[in-house]
C-alpha positions as CSV (number, residue, x, y, z in Angstrom):
1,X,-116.0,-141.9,-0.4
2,X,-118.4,-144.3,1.0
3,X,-118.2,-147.9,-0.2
4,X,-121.1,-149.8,0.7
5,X,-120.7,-153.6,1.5
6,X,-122.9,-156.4,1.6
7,X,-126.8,-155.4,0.7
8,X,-126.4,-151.6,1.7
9,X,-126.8,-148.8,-0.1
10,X,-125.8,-145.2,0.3
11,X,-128.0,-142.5,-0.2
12,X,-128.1,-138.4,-0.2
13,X,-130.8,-137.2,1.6
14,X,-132.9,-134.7,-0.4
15,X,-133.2,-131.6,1.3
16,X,-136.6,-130.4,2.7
17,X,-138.3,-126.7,1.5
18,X,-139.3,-125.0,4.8
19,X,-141.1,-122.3,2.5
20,X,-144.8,-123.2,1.1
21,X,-145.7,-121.9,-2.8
22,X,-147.2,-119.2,-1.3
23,X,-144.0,-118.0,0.6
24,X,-145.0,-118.9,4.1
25,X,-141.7,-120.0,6.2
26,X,-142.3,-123.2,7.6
27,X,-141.0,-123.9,10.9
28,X,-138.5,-127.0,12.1
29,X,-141.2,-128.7,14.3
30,X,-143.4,-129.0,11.5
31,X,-141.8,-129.6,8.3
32,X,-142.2,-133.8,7.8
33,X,-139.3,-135.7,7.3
34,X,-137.7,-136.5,3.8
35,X,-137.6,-139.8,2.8
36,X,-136.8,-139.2,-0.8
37,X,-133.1,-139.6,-1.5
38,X,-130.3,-140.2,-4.3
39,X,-128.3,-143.4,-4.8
40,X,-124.4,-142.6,-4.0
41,X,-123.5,-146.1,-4.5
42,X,-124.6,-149.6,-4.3
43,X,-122.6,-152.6,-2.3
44,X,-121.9,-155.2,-4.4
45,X,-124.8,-158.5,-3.3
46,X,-127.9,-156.0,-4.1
47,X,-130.1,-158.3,-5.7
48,X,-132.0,-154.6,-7.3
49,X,-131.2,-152.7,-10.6
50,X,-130.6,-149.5,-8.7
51,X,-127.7,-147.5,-9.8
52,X,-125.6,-144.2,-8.9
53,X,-127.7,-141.1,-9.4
54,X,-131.3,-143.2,-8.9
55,X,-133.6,-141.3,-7.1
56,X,-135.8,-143.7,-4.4
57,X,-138.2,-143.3,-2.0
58,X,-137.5,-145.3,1.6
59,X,-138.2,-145.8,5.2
60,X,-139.0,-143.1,6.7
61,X,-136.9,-144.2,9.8
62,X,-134.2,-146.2,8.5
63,X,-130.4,-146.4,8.1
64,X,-127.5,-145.1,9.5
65,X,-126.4,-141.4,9.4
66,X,-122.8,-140.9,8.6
67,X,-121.2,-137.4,7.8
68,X,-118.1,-137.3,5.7
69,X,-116.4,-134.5,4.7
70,X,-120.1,-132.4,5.5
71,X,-122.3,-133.8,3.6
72,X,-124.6,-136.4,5.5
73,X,-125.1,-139.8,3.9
74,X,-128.0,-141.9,4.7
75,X,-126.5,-146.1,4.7
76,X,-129.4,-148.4,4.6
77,X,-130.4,-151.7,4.2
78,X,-131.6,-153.1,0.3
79,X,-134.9,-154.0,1.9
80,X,-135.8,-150.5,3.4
81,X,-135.4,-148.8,-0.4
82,X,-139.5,-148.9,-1.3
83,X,-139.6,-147.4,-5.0
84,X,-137.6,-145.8,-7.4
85,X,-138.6,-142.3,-9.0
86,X,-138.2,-142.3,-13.0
């Protein structure tokens, strides 16, 4: 497990439909990136009321990728988390 440290916080990437409602297969090259993820775990100076199982919304581009035991985590900075989802 992932422990976070400082102001970081890890999230699980939400994965990305490639089919539309109608049932059209969406390609790789144009499907837009997630950036809608779930809180794994929070380090311990985040200043935010975030907690495990939170769903937020951040930077498109941030973070670091790590993959443990496959399943890819997304660890990112306090500051790049934009909004929560209730």
């Amino acid at each position: 497990m992932l422990k976070p440290l400082n102001k970081n916080i890890v999230l699980k990437k939400e994965e990305v439909e490639n089919k539309t409602a109608s049932g059209i297969i969406l390609t790789t090259e144009t499907k837009s990136l997630p950036t809608v993820g779930e809180v794994v775990a929070v380090g311990p100076q985040c200043e935010n009321d975030l907690k495990e199982k939170d769903r937020v919304v951040f930077k498109e581009y941030s973070g670091t990728k790590v993959k443990l035991d496959g399943v890819e985590y997304i660890v990112i900075d306090e500051k790049d988390v934009l909004a929560c989802i209730e």
